[in-house]
C-alpha positions in Angstrom: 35.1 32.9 143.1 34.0 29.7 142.3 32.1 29.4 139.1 31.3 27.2 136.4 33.6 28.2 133.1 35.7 30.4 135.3 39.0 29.6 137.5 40.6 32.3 139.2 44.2 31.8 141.0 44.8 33.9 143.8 48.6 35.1 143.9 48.9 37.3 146.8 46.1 38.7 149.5 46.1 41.3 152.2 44.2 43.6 153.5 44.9 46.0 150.8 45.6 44.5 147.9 44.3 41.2 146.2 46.2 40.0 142.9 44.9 36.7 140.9 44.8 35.0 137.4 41.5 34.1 135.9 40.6 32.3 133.1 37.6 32.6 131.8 35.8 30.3 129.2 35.0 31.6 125.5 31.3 33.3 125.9 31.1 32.8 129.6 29.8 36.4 131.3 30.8 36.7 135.1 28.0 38.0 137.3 27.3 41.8 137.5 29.3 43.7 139.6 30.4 46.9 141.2 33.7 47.9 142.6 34.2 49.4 145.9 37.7 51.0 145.1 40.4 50.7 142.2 40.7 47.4 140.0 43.3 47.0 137.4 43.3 44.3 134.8 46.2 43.8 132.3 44.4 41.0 129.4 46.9 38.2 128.7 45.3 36.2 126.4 41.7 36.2 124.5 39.8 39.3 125.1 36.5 40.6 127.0 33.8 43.3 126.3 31.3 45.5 128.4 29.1 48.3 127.9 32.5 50.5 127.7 34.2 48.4 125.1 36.1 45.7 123.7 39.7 44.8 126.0 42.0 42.9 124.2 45.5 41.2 124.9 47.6 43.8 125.9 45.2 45.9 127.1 44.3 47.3 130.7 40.8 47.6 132.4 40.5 50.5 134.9 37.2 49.9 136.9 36.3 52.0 140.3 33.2 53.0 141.9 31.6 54.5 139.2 31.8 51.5 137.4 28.3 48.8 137.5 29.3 45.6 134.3 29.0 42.1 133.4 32.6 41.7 131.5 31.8 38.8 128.6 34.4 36.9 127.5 35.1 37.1 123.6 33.6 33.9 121.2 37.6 32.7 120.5 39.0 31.0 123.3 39.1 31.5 126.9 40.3 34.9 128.2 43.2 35.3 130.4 43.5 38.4 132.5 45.9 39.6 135.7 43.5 41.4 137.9 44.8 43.4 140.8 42.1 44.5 143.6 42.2 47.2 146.1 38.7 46.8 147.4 36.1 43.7 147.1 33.2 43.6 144.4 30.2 43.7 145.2 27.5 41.5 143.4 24.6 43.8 141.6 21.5 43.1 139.7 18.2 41.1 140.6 18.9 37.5 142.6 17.5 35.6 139.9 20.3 36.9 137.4 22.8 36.2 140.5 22.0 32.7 140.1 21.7 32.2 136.9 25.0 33.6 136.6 26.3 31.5 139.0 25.1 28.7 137.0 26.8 29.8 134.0 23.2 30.0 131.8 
C-alpha cells in the first residue's frame, strides 16, 4: 500500500499468509476497509483508534469479516504496528473518500 504518511514493509507473503510493519504518521487515517478473513495486529509503538476503541502499545487488533473501519492513528507520534493477514482488504466507502484518502486529506 502506497500512501502518503504511511510505509508499510512487507516481511513475508504467500498465498496464505501476509506479515508487514507499518508506520503510520501521527493523525493520518488509512482508507476504509473490510477484511475478507482473520487480521491480527500487535501495536509497537504510538497507538490507533476506531469505532471499537482505542489500541495502544502492547495491544492486539483482532479484525475479520464482520469488521467495516478507518483505523486513525493517535495525535502523538507515528504508530507502529505488526500486522499479520490471512486474507486481502478490501477498500469500502464512496470513491470520493477513496481518494481523498489516498491523498492523505
Amino acid at each position: 500500500m502506497k500512501l502518503p504518511g504511511l510505509r508499510q514493509h512487507v516481511i513475508e507473503k504467500s498465498s496464505k499468509v501476509e506479515a508487514s510493519l507499518l508506520w503510520v504518521r501521527s493523525g493520518r487515517a488509512l482508507p476504509r476497509h473490510r477484511h475478507q478473513g482473520l487480521e491480527l495486529t500487535l501495536v509497537l509503538g504510538g497507538e490507533f483508534h476506531d469505532q471499537r476503541g482505542d489500541f495502544r502499545k502492547g495491544d492486539i487488533s483482532v479484525a475479520d469479516e464482520t469488521l467495516d473501519h478507518r483505523p486513525i492513528a493517535g495525535a502523538h507520534g507515528p504508530c507502529i504496528c505488526f500486522l499479520v493477514l490471512f486474507a486481502p482488504i478490501a477498500f469500502a466507502g464512496s470513491p470520493f473518500r477513496l481518494v481523498g484518502d489516498i491523498l492523505g486529506i
